[in-house]
C-alpha positions in Angstrom: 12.7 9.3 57.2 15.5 7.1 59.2 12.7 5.1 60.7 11.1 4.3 57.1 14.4 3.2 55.6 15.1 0.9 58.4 11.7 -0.4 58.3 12.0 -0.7 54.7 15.2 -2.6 55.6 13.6 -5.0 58.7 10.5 -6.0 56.4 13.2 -6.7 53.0 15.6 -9.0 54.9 12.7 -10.8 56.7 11.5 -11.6 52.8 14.9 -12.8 52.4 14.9 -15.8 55.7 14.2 -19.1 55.0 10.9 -20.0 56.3 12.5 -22.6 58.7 14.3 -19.8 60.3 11.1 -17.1 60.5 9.8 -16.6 64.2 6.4 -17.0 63.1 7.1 -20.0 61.2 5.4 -19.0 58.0 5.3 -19.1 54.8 4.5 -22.7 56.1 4.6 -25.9 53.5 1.5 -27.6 53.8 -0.7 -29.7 51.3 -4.0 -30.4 50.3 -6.0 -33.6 49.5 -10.0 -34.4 49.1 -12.5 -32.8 52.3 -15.0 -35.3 53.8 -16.6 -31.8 54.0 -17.9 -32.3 50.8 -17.3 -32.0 47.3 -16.5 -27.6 47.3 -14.2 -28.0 50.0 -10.7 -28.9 50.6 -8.5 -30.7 53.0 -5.9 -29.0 54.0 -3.3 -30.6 55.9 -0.9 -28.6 58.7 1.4 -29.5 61.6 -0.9 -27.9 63.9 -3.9 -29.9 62.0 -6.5 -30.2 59.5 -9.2 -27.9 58.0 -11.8 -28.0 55.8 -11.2 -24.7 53.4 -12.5 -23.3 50.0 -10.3 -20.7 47.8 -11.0 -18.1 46.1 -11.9 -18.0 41.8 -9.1 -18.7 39.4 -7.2 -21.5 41.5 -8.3 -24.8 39.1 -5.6 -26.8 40.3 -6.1 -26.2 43.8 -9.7 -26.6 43.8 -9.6 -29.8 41.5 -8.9 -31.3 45.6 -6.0 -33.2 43.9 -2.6 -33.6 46.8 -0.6 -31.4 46.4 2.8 -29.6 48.7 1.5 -25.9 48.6 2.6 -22.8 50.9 0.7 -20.9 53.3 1.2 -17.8 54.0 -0.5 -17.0 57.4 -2.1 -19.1 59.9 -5.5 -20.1 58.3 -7.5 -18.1 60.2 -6.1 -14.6 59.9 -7.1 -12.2 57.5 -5.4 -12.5 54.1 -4.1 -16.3 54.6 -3.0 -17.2 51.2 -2.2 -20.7 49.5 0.6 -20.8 46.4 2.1 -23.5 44.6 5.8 -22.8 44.3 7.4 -22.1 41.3 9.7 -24.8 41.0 6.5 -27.2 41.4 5.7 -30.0 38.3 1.8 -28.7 38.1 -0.4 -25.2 39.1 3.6 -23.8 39.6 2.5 -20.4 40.5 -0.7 -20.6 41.1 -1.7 -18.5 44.2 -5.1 -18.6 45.8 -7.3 -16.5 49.4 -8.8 -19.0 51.5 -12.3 -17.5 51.6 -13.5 -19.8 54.2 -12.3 -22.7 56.4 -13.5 -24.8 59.5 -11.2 -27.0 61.8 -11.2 -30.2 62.0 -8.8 -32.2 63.8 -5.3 -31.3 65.6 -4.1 -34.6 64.0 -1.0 -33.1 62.0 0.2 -33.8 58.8 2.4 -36.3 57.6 6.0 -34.8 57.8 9.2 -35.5 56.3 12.1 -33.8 57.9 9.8 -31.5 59.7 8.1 -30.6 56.9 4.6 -31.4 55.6 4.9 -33.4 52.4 2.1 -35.4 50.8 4.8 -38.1 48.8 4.9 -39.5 52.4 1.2 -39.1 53.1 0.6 -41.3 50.0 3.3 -43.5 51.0 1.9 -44.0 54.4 -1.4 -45.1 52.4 
């Protein structure tokens, strides 16, 4: 029972820690824009590079391809690896989505402002 509690504990405070300050560095803020993969596909934009993904059904927003700061959950590839928008976003706030599939692209990283990925300086860089 001691060892469940203290799990318990362990697993609530590391919800509680900024991302910045997780050891496995997710969630992770990263952002999507339109795949050359073609037209069922999104870009999606990380510091370790870019993929080529698709979500799951009942993510309009994300899937509409349009740039947007979302986070991610897990390293693309691992089982589970969710996208959400936050809450305090202007559009899709909320709105969480799997990544059913995705294929790598490039290690080029995204655009970053204070360490962060964040598609206002993508565009700006455009």
């Amino acid at each position: 029972m001691r060892w469940t509690c203290a799990t318990a504990v362990v697993a609530a405070a590391l919800a509680l820690v900024p991302a910045s300050a997780r050891a496995d560095g997710y969630p992770e803020q990263v952002y999507t824009a339109v795949s050359p993969a073609g037209r069922d596909w999104l870009a999606l934009l990380t510091l370790e590079g870019r993929w080529a993904i698709q979500v799951g059904d009942g993510c309009p927003t994300l899937a509409s391809g349009l740039g947007l700061n979302v986070m991610l959950s897990t390293p693309v590839e691992a089982d589970g690896a969710t996208l959400w928008v936050p809450d305090d976003a202007l559009l899709a706030a909320g709105e969480a989505c799997p990544i059913k599939a995705f294929i790598w692209q490039t290690d080029a990283p995204c655009v970053t402002h204070d360490g962060v990925c964040d598609v206002a300086y993508d565009r700006a860089e455009q």
